[in-house]
C-alpha positions in Angstrom: 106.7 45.1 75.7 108.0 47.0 78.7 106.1 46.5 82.1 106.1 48.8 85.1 106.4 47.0 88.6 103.1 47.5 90.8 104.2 48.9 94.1 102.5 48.1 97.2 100.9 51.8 97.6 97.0 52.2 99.4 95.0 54.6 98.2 91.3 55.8 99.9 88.4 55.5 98.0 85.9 58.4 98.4 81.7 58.3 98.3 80.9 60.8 96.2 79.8 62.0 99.7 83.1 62.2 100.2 83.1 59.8 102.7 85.9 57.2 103.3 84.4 53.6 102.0 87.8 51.3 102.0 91.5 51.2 100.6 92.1 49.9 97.2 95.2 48.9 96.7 97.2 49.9 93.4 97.1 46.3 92.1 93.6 46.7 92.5 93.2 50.2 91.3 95.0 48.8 87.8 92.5 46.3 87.1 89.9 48.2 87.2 91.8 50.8 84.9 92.0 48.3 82.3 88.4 47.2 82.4 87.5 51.2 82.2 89.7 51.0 79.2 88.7 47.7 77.9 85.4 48.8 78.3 86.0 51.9 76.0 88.1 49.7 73.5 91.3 51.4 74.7 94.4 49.2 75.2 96.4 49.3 78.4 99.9 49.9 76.8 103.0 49.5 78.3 102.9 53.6 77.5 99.6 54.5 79.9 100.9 52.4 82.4 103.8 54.2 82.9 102.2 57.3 83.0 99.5 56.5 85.3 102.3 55.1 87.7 103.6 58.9 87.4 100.0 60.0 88.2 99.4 57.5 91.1 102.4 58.0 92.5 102.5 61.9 92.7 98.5 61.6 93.7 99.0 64.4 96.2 100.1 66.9 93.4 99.0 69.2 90.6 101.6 68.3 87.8 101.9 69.5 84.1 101.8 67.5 81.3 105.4 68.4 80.6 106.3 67.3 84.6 104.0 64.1 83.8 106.3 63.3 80.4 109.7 63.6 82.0 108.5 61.8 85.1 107.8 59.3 82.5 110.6 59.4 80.8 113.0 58.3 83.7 111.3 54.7 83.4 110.0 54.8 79.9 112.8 56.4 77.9 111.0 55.6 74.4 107.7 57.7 75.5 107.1 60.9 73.2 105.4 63.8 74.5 102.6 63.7 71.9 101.9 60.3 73.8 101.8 61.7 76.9 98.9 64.5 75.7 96.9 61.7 73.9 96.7 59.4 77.3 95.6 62.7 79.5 93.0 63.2 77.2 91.8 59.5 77.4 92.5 59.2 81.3 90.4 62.5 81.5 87.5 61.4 79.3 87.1 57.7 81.8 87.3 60.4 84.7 90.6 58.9 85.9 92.2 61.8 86.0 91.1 65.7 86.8 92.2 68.7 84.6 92.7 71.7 86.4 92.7 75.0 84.6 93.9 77.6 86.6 95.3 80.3 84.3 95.5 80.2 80.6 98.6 79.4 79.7 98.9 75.8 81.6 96.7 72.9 82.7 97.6 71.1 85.8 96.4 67.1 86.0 95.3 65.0 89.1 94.6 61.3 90.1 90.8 60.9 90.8 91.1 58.0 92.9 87.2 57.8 93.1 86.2 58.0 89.8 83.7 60.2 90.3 82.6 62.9 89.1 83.1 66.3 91.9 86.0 66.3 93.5 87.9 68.6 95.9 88.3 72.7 95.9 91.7 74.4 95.4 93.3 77.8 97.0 96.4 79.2 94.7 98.7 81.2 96.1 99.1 84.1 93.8 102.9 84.5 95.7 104.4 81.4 95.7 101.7 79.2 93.2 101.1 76.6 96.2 98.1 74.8 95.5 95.8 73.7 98.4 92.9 71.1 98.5 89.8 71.9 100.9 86.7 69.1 100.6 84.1 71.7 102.2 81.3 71.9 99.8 79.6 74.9 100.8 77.8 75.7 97.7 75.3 73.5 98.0 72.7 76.2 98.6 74.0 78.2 95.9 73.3 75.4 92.9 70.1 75.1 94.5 68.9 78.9 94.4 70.7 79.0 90.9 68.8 75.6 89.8 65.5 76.8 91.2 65.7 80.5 89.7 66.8 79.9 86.2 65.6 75.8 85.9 69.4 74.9 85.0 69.8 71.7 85.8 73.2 71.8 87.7 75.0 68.5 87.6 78.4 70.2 89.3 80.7 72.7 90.2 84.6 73.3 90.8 85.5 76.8 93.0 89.5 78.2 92.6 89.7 80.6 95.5 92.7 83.1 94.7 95.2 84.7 97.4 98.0 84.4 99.4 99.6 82.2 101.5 100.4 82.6 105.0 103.9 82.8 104.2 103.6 85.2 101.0 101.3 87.4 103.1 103.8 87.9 105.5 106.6 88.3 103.3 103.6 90.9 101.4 102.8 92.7 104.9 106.8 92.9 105.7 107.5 94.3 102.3 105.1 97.0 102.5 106.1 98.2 105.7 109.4 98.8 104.6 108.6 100.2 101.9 106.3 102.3 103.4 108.7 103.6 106.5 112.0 104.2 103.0 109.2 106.2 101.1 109.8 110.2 102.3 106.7 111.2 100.2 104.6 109.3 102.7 103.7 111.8 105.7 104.0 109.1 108.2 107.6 108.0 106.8 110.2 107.8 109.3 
């Protein structure tokens, strides 16, 4: 059996408020991984501890399963990919990790340090494919109207807002203006 070294990382623990209620710290945050696992009759392999040390450790990113595996790899050599899938399915279904599915052809997977179930907003970058969190939860109103005129009973919600960075926009805005002032069809061309 292979084991992982705990580093000594802190990471906030939300309210479902969103609120700030203490730091746990990663020893901390294992335990009660392996009772959520224990509890479910999963084992906490030397395998799903290397790749939630990945997940942890890159907590502020969006990363692919295939990013997640070779992570992996560099201190579990042995791991297979088809290993990798199976824990993100697991780590998913406990609500240890998000799934983010932002276009069809990839998911994207996040540490939910809270455990709970709503988490953040994301902004994409249609340009560049940066990925930015926001915590304002301004739909509110909206379940409400949406429970109260068709009686769904909404439990919760996750908004993608599409666009473009401030740096793509600019790089958009300067890219149209040249094209714009080279184009001699253009009656304003100079």
């Amino acid at each position: 059996m292979r084991g992982i070294a705990v580093q000594a990382l802190s990471l906030p623990v939300l309210s479902p408020e969103g609120e700030r209620k203490g730091v746990w710290r990663v020893s901390e945050k294992l335990s009660h991984i392996k009772e959520l696992l224990a509890e479910k009759d999963y084992r906490f392999t030397p395998q799903r501890e290397a790749i939630l040390h990945v997940i942890m450790e890159c907590q502020d990113s969006h990363l692919t399963a295939d990013e997640i595996y070779r992570k992996t790899k560099e201190t579990y050599p042995e791991i297979g990919i088809a290993t990798v899938y199976r824990t993100l399915e697991i780590f998913e279904t406990l609500g240890i990790i998000n799934r983010l599915q932002f276009s069809e052809d990839r998911a994207l997977y996040e540490f939910n340090p809270g455990y709970h179930k709503h988490y953040h907003h994301h902004i994409i970058c249609l340009g560049c494919g940066r990925i930015l969190e926001f915590n304002e939860d301004l739909l509110e109103d909206i379940e409400a109207a949406v429970a109260r005129n068709t009686g769904f009973s909404i439990v919760d919600h996750s908004l993608a807002i599409y666009g473009y960075c401030s740096t793509c926009s600019e790089k958009r805005d300067h890219k149209d203006s040249e094209d714009y002032s080279l184009d001699p069809a253009k009656p304003d061309a100079k």
